[in-house]
C-alpha positions in Angstrom: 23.4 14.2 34.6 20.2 15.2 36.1 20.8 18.9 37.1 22.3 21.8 35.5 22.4 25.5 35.9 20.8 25.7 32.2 18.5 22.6 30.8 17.6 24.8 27.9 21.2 24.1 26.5 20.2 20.4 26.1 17.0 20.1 24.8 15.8 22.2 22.0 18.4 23.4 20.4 19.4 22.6 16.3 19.2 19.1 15.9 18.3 18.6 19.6 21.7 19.7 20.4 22.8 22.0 23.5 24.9 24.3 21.3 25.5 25.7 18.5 29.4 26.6 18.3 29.9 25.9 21.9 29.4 29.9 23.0 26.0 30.8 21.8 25.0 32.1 25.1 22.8 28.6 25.8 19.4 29.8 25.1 16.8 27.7 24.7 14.6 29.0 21.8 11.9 28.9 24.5 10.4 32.4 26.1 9.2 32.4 29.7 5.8 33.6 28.8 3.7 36.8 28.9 3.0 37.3 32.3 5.1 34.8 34.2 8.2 35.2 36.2 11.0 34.4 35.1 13.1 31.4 36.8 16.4 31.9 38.4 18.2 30.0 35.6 16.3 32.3 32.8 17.5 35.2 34.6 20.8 33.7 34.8 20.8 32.5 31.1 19.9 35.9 29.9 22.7 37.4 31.9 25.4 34.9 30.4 24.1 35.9 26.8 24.1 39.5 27.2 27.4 39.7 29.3 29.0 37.7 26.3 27.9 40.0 23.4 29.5 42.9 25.9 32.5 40.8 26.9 35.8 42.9 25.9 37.6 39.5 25.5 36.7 35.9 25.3 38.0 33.2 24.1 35.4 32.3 21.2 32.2 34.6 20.1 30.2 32.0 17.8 28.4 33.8 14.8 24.9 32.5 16.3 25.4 35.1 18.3 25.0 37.9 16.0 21.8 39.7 15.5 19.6 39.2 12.3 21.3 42.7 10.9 24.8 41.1 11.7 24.3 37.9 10.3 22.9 38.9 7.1 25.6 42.0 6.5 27.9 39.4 7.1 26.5 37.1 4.2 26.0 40.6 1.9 29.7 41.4 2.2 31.4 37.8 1.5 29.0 36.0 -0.5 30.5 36.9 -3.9 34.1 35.9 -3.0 32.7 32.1 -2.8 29.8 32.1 -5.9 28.0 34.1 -8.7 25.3 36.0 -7.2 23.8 36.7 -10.9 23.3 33.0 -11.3 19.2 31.9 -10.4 18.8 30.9 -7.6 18.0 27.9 -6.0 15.1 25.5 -6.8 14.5 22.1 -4.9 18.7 21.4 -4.5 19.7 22.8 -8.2 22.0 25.9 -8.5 23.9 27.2 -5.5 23.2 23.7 -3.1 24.2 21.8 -6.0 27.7 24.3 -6.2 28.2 23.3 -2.6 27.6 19.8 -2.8 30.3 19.1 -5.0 32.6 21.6 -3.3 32.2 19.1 -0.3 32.6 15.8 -2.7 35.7 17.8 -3.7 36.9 18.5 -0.1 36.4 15.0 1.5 37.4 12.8 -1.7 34.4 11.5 -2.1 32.5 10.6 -5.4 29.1 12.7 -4.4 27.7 14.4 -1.3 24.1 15.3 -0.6 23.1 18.6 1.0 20.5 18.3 3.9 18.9 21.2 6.4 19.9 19.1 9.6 22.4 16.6 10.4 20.2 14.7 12.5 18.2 13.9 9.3 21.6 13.2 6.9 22.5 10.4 9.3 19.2 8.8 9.8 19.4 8.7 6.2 22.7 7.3 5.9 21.7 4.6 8.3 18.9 3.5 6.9 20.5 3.1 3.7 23.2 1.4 4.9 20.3 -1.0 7.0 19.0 -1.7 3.6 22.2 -2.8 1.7 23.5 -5.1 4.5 20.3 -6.1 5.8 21.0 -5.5 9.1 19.1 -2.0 10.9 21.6 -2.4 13.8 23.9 0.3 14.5 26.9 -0.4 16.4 27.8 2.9 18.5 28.9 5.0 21.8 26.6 5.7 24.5 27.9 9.1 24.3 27.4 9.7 20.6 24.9 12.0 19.6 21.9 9.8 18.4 22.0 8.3 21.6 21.7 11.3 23.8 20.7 14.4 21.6 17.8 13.1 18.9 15.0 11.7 21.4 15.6 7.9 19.7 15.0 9.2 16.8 17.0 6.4 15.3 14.5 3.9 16.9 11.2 5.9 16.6 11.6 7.5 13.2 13.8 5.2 11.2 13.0 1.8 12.6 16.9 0.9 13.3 18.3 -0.4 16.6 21.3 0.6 18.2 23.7 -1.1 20.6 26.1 0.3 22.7 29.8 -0.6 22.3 30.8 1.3 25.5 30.1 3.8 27.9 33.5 5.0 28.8 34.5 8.7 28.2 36.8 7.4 25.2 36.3 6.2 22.0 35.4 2.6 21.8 38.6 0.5 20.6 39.0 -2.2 18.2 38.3 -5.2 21.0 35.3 -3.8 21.3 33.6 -3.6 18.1 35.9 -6.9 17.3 34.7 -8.7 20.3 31.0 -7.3 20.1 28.4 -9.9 21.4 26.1 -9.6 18.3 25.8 -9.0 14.8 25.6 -5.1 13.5 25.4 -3.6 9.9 27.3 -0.8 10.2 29.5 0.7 13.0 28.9 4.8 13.5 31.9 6.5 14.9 31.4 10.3 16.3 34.7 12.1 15.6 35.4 13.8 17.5 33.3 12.5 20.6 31.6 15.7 21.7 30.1 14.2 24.9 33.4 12.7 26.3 35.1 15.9 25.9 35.4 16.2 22.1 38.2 13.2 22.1 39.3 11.4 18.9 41.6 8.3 18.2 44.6 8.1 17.3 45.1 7.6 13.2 46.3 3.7 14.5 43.7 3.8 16.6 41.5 4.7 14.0 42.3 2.2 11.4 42.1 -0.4 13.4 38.4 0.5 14.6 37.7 0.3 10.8 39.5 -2.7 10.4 37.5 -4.3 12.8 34.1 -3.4 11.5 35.0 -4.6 8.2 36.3 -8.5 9.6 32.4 -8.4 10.6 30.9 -7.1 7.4 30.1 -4.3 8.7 30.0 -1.0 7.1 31.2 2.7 8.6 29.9 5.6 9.0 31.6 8.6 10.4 29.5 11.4 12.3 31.6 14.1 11.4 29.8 17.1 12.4 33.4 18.4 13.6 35.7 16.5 11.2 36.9 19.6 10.1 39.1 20.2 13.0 40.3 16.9 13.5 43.0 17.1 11.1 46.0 18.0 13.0 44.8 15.6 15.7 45.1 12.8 13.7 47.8 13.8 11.4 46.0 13.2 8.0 44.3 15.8 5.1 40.8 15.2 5.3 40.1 13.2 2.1 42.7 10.8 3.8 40.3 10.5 6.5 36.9 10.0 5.0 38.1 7.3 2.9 38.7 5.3 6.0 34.8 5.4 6.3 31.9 4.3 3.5 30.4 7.4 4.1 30.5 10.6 5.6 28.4 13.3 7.6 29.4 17.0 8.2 27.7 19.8 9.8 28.1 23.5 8.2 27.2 25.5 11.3 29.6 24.0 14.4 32.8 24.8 13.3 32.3 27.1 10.1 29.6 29.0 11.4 27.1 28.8 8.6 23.3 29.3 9.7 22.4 25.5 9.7 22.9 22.7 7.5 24.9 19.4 6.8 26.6 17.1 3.9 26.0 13.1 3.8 29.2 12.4 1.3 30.3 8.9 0.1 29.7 7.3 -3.1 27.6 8.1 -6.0 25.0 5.3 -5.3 24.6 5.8 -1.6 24.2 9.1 -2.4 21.6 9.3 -4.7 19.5 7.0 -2.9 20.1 9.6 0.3 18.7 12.3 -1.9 15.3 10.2 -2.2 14.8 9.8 1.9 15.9 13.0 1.8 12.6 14.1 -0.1 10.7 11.7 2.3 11.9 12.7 5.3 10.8 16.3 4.0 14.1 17.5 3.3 13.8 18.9 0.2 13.1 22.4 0.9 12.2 24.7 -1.6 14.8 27.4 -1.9 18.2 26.9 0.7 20.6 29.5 -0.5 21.1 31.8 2.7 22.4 28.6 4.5 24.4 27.3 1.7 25.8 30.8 0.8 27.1 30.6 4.7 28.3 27.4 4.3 30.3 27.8 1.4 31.6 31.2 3.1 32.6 29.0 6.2 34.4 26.5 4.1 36.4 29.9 2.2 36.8 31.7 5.9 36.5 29.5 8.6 37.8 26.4 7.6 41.7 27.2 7.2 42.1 28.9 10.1 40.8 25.7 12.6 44.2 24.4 12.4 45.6 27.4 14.4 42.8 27.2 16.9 43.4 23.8 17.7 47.0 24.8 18.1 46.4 27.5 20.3 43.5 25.8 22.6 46.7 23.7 23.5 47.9 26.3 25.3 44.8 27.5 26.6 44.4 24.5 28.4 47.8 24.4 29.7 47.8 27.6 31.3 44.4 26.8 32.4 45.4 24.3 34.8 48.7 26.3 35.3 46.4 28.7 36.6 44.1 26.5 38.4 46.5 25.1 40.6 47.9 28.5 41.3 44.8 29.3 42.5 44.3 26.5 45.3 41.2 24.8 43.9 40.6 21.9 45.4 40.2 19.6 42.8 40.4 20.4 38.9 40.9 19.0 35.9 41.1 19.9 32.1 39.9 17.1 29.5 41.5 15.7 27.6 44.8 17.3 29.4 45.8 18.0 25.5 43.3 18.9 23.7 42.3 17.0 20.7 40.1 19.7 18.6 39.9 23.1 19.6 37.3 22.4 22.4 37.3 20.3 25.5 36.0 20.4 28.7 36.8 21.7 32.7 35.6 20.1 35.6 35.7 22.0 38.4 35.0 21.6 42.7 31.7 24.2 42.2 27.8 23.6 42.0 27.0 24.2 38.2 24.9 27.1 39.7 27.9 28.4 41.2 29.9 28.5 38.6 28.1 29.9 35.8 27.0 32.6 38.5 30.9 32.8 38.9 31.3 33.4 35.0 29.1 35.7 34.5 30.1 38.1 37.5 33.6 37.8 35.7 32.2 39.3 32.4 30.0 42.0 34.2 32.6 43.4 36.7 36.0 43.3 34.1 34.9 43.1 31.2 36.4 39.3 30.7 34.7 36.2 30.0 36.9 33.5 30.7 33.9 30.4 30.6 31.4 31.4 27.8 29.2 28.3 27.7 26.5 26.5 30.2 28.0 24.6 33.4 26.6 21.0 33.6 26.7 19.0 36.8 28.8 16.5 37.0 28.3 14.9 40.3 27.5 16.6 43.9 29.5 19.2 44.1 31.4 18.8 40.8 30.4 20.9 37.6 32.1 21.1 34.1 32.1 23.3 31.0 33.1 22.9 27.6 36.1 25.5 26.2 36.2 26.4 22.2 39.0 28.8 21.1 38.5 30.2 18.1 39.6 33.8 16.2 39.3 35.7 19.3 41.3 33.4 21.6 43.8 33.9 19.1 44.9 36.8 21.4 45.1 35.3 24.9 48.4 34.6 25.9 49.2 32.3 28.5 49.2 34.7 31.3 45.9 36.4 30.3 44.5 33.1 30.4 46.3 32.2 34.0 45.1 36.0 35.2 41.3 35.2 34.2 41.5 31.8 36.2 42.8 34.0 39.3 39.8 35.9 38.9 37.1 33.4 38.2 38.0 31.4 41.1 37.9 34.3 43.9 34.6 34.8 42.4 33.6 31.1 42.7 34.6 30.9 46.2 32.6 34.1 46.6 29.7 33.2 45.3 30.1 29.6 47.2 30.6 31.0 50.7 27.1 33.0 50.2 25.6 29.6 49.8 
């Protein structure tokens, strides 16, 4: 993709991610200056942010979102259903991270878990462990996955490991694939779900065979689960079930369960332990961390049991979606994956990406409604897409509110279009 009506949503961000939920508003981190004018997409960015704060409905408000005051009333008020705030605090990973850590072992079956500030840093660590007990530093993955597109080679340049690419397709890889793979790799990484191919998971067959096939080639696995948590109904399966498909385990504390950063490598007690030392290396053992685990272990009391019934629901979101769509006599459209597997997925659409986040925000200003919360991308001339995530607010769309916002959007679209 080499346009898009907001670059800062791709580089920058946490863990050179373009999001953090999926609705923060797409701001970059990065001011326009003292002095200098502003670019149309700035102006355009800073609309989308402020006319989702003021948006009477959407479908998903992120807690990023929130101001400092919010964010920290937030963590005032539910911090002592989930630990003892008389305990000391934190020093170095004792204490509260420590508390978490195992609440995480607990969660995904696993013997041990290790918390780090980023996940980009758990999983170089990972790898490179795993590089060290195989003797092989090449990782087997998608183009799509996020080391590949999101961490600047940081695989490459920082940890000294090699990738190759299994496929490029908008899918998972499948079993031929890594069974039929030209070369020899150490361990095979599988993104679930795949955020860049429209947040798309495996079947649980589908799944186990994948892992089968690694381990015919020696190979180990190692799931990036930064969104495991809502891939549970999906694939049919608890999730200690599915991390013990994998020899170890990332997950990310701050895109599904809100918490202000943070991520878990989990798998067994050895692998673990010797994570905890790169972890110092990398310069990952930070002094005191319990804001961000506090949030973390709120997210896992809060946020956590209620993903089920917002993967449920973005089900019907999407249905009515291209219900309303193709009430609406666009051209082309096309909701993906047509079910959704988490409780996010993507739209493609027959508009500029400038056009439609113009569209968007109009929406938001003029009624109140934001029906597309999140940065257009382009996908092709004349051909945009966006990624959806239903969460506690969405909770309250029907399927007709969700058809009456696409009516709206679109007249806006073709508006905004025809002033072209």
């Amino acid at each position: 993709m080499t346009h898009t009506a907001n670059q800062g949503d791709r580089d920058g961000r946490q863990d050179g991610d373009r999001d953090s939920g999926g609705d923060d508003g797409g701001d970059s981190g990065q001011d326009s200056g003292q002095g200098r004018e502003e670019s149309p997409q700035q102006r355009l960015r800073a609309r989308r942010r402020a006319a989702l704060r003021a948006a009477g409905r959407v479908l998903s408000r992120g807690a990023a979102l929130g101001t400092l005051a919010e964010r920290l009333a937030l963590l005032q008020e539910a911090a002592p259903e989930v630990h003892d705030l008389d305990e000391p605090t934190d020093l170095y990973g004792d204490g509260i991270v420590t508390a978490l850590e195992e609440r995480v072992a607990a969660l995904l079956g696993t013997e041990a878990a290790a918390f780090f500030p980023t996940g980009t840093m758990a999983q170089q660590v990972a790898l490179r462990c795993w590089a060290g007990r195989t003797g092989n530093p090449t990782v087997a993955l998608h183009a799509l996955a996020h080391p590949e597109v999101h961490e600047r080679n940081a695989l490459s340049v920082v940890s000294g490991l090699r990738t190759v690419r299994l496929t490029g397709e908008p899918r998972q890889p499948t079993a031929d694939e890594v069974r039929t793979f030209e070369e020899p790799f150490g361990t095979l990484m599988l993104e679930l779900p795949l955020r860049d191919a429209g947040f798309v998971l495996p079947t649980w067959e589908e799944l186990t065979e994948l892992v089968a096939a690694a381990r015919e080639r020696d190979a180990v696995v190692h799931f990036d689960g930064a969104r495991l948590w809502e891939s549970t109904v999906h694939l049919g399966r608890p999730l200690d079930e599915i991390a013990a498909l994998a020899d170890s385990v990332y997950v990310s504390f701050y895109k599904s369960l809100d918490g202000f950063g943070g991520a878990a490598l989990a798998g067994p007690s050895g692998l673990v332990e010797e994570a905890k030392t790169w972890r110092h290396r990398y310069g990952g053992a930070v002094f005191q961390q319990f804001p961000t685990a506090l949030s973390a272990l709120i997210g896992l009391e809060r946020a956590l049991p209620r993903l089920p019934s917002y993967v449920r629901h973005a089900r019907v979101v999407a249905a009515a979606l291209r219900e309303g769509l193709a009430a609406s006599g666009v051209a082309w459209a096309r909701v993906h994956p047509e079910v959704p597997h988490t409780h996010e997925f993507q739209v493609w659409l027959p508009y500029e990406a400038d056009v439609a986040a113009e569209a968007a925000v109009l929406q938001a200003e003029e009624t109140g409604v934001m029906l597309f919360t999140g940065s257009w991308q382009a996908g092709g001339p004349g051909l945009s897409f966006t990624e959806v995530t239903v969460r506690s607010d969405g909770l309250e769309w029907t399927a007709d509110d969700v058809r009456a916002a696409v009516a709206g959007f679109v007249v806006r679209a073709e508006a905004v279009a025809d002033r072209r």
